[in-house]
Backbone bond lengths (Angstrom), bond angles and torsions (degrees), N, CA, C in turn:
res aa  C-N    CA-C-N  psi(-1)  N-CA   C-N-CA  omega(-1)  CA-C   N-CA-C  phi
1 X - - - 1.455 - - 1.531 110.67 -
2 X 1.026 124.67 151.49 1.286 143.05 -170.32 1.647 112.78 -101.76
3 X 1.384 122.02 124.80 1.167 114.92 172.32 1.951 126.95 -41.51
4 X 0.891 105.08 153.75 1.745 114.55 178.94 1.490 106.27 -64.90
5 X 1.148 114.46 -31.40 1.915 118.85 -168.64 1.891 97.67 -81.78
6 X 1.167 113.04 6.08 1.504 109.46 -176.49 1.655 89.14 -120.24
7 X 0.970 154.95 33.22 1.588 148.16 -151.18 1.658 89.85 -95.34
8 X 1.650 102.58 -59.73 1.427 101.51 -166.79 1.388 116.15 -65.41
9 X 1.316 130.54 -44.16 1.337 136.60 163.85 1.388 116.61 -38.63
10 X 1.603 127.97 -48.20 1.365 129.22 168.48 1.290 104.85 -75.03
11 X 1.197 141.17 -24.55 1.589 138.79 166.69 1.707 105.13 -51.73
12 X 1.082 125.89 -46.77 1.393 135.79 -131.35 1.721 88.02 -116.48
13 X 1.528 120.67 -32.81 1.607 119.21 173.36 1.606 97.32 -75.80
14 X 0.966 126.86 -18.77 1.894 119.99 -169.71 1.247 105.45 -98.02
15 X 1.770 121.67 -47.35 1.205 107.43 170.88 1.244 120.54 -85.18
16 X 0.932 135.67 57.42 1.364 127.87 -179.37 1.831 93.30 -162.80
17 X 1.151 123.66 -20.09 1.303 132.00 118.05 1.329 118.65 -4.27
18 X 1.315 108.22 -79.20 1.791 120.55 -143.63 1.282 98.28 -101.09
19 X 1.647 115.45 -16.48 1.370 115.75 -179.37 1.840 112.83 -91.69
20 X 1.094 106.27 -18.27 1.670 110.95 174.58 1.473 99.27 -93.71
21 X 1.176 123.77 -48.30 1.560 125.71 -164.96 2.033 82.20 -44.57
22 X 1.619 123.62 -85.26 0.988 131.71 -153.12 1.591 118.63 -74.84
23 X 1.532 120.99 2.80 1.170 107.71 168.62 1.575 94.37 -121.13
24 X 1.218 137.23 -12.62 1.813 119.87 142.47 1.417 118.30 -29.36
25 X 1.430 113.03 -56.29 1.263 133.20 -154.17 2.009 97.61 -75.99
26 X 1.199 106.46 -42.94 2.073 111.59 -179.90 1.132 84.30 -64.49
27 X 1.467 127.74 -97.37 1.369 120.32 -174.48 1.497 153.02 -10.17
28 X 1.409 98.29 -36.89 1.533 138.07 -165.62 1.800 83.41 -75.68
29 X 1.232 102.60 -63.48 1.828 126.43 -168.60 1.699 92.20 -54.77
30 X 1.561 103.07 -68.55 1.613 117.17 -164.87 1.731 98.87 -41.52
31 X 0.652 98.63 -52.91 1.793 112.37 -157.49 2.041 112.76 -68.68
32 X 1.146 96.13 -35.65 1.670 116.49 -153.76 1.587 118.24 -133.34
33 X 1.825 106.83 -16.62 1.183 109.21 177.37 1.269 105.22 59.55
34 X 1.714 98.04 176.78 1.740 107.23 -170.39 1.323 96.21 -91.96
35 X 1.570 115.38 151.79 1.741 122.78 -159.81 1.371 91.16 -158.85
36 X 1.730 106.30 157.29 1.500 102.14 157.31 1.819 110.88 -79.11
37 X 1.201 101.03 138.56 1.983 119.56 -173.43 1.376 94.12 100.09
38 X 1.205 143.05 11.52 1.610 117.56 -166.34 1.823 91.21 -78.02
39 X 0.922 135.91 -21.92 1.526 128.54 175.50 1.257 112.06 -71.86
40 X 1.090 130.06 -32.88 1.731 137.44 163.41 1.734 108.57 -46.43
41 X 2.060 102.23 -74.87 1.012 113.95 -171.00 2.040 111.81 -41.69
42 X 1.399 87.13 -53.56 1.274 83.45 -174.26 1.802 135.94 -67.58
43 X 1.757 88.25 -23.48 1.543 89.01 151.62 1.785 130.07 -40.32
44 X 1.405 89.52 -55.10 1.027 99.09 -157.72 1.953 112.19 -81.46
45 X 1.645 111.31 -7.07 1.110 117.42 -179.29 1.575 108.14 -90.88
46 X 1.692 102.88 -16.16 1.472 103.41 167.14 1.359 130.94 -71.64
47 X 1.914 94.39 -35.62 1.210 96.08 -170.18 1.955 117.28 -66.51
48 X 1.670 104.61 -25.59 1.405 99.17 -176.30 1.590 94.12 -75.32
49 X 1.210 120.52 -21.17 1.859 116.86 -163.35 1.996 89.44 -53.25
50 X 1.468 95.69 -53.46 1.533 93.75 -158.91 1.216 122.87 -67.23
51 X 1.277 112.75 -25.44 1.522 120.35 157.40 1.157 134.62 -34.24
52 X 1.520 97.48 -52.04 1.813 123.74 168.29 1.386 100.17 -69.38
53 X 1.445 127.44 -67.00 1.569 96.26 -169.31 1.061 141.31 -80.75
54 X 1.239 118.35 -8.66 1.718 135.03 -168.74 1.613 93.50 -68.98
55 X 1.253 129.08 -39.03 1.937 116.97 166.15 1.266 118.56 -91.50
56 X 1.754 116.85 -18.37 1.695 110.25 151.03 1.326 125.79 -40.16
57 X 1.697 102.26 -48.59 1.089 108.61 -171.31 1.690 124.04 -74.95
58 X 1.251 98.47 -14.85 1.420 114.40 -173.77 1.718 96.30 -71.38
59 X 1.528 108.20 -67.49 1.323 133.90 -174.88 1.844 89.72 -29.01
60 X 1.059 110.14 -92.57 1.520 145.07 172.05 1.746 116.26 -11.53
61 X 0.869 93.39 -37.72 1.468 93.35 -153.84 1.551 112.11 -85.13
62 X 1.581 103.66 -35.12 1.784 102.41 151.05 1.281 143.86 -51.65
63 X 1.542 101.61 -29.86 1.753 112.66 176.66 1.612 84.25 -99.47
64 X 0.845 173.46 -22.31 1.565 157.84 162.95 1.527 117.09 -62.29
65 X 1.066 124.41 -19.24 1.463 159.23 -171.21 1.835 83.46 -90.08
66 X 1.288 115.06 -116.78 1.658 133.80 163.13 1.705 96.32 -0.40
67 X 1.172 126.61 -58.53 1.697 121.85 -150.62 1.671 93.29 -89.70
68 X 1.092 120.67 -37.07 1.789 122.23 -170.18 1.703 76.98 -77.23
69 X 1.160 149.06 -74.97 1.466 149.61 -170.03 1.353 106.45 -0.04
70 X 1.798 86.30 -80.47 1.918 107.68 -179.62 1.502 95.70 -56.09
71 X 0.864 161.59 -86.43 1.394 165.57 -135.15 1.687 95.17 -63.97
72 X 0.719 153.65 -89.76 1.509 141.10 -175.33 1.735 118.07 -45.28
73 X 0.861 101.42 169.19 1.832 132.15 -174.85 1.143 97.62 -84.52
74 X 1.335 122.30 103.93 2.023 128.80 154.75 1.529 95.02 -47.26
75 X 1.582 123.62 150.08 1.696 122.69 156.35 1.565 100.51 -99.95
């Protein structure tokens, strides 16, 4: 198990995970259609996707946090 002070960092490696894994993969389709290698290609279009977002997401996720804030109703 992983300490608690790493929560957000493993939050932010999983979703950003699940969010490149599956919009590599639309894209991959959108762009190129189904082919023989499209399971390769798209490996490999995930793997740079996740690269990019796993510190997007880092970057990101404080001002998305802050902007949904203002945008909702304090009780």
């Amino acid at each position: 198990m992983f300490s608690v002070k790493l929560q957000p960092l493993i939050f932010a490696f999983i979703m950003s995970g699940f969010m490149a894994f599956l919009m590599s993969g639309i894209l991959t389709l959108l762009n190129l259609g189904w082919f023989t290698g499209f399971m390769q290609t798209w490996l490999k279009a995930y793997l740079v996707a996740h690269a990019c977002a796993f510190p997007l997401v880092l970057i990101f996720a404080p001002i998305s946090r802050r902007l949904a804030a203002m945008l909702v109703r304090q009780p």
